[in-house]
N, C-alpha and C positions, 0 to 999 in steps of 0.2 A: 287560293292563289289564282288568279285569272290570265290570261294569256298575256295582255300587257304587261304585267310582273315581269314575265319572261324576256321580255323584246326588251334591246340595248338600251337607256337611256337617249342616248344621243338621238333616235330615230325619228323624233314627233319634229324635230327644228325643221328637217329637210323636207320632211314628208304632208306637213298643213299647210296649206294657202296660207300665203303671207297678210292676210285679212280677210275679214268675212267677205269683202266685195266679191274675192275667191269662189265664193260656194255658189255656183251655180243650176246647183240642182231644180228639179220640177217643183211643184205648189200642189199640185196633183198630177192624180194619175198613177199608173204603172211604174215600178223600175226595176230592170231587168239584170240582176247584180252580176257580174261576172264570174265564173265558176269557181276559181279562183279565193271569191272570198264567201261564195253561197255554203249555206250548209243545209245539212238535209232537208227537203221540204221549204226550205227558203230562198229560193233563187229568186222571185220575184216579189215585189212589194208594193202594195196600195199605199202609198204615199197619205190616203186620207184615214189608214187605220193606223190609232197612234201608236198603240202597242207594237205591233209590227215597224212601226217607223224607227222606233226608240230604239229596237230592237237593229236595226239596219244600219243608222245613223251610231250606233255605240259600235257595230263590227266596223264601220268604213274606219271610221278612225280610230282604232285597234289596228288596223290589219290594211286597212287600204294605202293604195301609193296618194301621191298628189295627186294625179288627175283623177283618180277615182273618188277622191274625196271631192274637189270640185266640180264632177258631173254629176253625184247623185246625191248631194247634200244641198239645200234650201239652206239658206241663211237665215231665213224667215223662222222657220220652223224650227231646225236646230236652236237660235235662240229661247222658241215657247219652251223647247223639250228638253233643255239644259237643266233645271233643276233636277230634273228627274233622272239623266242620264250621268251625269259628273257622277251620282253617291255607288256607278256601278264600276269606273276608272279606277287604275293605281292613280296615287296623287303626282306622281311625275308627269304622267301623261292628262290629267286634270288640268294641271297648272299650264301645263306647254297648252292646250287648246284655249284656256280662257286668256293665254297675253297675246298668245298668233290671232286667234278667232274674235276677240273683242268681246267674251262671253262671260258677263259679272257670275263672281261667287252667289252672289245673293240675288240672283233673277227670281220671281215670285215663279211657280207652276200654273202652266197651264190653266185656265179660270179663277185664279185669285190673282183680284185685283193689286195691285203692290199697297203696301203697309196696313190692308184688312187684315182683322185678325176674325177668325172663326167663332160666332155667337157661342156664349159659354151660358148652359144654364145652371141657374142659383146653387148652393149646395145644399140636398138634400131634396130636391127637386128630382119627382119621376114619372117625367115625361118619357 
């Protein structure tokens, strides 16, 4: 069960930018999370490490208010990173960010191109 499980349903409506235009977080750089939502070891975060970002961007909106969600979320980014971040959400709070946030179920990840599918080799093939 993850933290969001926990927290009221009601909480994601009030609490996301009313659309992406909302997120105005950095592209790079530093960001300096408030204590508040940091946890150990991660108070701060490079913006250009994605793991870390994934990481940061899944706690703000888990756990952050509105304005913290639109000071240190990218719209940019959150978009690439949503594939990857929704399959870690309860689906309440999943759903509430992709109708607020404008963020498709079916966003391709990060370096796949949309409707590429991954070179499959032949069966029986050992490469």
């Amino acid at each position: 069960m993850s933290l969001a499980d926990l927290l009221p349903r009601a909480w994601p409506a009030g609490r996301l930018p009313g659309g992406p235009g909302g997120l105005r977080g950095p592209a790079s750089g530093v960001i300096l999370l408030p204590r508040h939502l940091s946890l150990p070891g991660m108070r701060e975060c490079d913006v250009s490490d994605d793991r870390a970002r994934r990481a940061a961007y899944g706690l703000l909106l888990a756990q952050g208010s509105r304005s913290d969600i639109a000071r240190f979320v990218n719209g940019g980014l959150l978009r690439r990173d949503w594939p990857l971040i929704r399959g870690t959400m309860s689906p309440w709070l999943r759903r509430a960010c992709e109708r607020r946030l404008g963020l498709a179920a079916g966003d391709q990840p990060a370096g796949d191109p949309p409707g590429r599918q991954p070179a499959r080799r032949p069966r029986g093939s050992r490469e």
